[in-house]
C-alpha positions as CSV (number, residue, x, y, z in Angstrom):
1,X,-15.7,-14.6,12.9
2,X,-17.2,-12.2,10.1
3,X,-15.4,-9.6,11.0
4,X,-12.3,-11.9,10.2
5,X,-14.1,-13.0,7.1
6,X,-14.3,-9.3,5.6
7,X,-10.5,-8.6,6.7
8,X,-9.8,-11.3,4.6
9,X,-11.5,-10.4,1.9
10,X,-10.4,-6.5,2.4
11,X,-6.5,-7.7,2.0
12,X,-6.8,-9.9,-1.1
13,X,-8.9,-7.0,-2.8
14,X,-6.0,-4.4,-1.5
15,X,-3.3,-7.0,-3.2
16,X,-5.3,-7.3,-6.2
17,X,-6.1,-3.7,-6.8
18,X,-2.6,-2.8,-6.0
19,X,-1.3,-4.8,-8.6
20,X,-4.2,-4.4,-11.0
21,X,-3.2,-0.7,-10.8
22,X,0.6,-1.1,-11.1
23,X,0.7,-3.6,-13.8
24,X,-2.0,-2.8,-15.3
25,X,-3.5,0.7,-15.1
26,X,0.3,2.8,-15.5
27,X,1.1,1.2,-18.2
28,X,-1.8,0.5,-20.3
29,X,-4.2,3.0,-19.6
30,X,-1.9,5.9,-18.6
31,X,1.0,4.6,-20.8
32,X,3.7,5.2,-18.1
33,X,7.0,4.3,-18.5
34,X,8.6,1.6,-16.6
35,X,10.8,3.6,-14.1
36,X,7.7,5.5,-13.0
37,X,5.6,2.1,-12.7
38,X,9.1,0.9,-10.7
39,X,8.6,4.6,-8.9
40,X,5.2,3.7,-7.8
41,X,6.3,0.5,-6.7
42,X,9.1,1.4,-4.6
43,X,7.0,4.3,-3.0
44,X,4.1,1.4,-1.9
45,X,6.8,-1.0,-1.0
46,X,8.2,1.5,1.7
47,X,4.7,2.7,2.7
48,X,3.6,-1.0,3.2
49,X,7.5,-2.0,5.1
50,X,5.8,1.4,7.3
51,X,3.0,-0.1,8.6
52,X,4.6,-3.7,8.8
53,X,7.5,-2.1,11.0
54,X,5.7,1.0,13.1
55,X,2.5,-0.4,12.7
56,X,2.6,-4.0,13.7
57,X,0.2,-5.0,10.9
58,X,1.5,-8.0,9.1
59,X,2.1,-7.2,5.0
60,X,-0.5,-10.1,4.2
61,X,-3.0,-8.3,6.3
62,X,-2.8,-5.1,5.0
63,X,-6.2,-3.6,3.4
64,X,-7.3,-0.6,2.5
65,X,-9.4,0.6,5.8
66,X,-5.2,0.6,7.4
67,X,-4.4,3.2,4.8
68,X,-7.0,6.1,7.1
69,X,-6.3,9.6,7.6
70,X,-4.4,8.6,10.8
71,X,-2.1,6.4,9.4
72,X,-1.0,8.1,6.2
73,X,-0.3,11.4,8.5
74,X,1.8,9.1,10.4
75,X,3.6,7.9,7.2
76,X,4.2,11.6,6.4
77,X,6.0,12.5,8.9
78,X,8.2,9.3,9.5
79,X,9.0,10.3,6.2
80,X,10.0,13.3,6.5
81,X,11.7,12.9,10.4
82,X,13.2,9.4,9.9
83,X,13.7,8.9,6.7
84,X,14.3,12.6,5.5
């Protein structure tokens, strides 16, 4: 049951710091324009659809330990040999 516990609390921080950074960090602190914050958006959107689809890991249960070495290769190359 803790081990559920922490993946809970490891998806609602991923959420929050994923938004924190978008809406927050681009344009604020880095003063990025809007496309690239819509850039950066669209580029985690199809990431996350990645591991939802491949992956079987449900978007509201995403966190950061499913974004390991393993699993960004993996994105990589869908990327470049399915999505091209």
């Amino acid at each position: 049951m803790r081990k559920n516990r922490t993946k809970d609390h490891d998806n609602v921080f991923f959420w929050e710091t994923a938004r924190r950074f978008l809406d927050y960090e681009l344009l604020k602190i880095r003063k990025k324009s809007l496309n690239t914050v819509a850039a950066y958006r669209t580029s985690l959107n199809i990431c996350i659809d990645y591991l939802e689809d491949a992956k079987g890991i449900r978007r509201e249960n995403i966190c950061f330990s499913d974004l390991d070495k393993e699993n960004l290769k993996e994105y990589l190359m869908w990327m470049t040999e399915d999505k091209k």
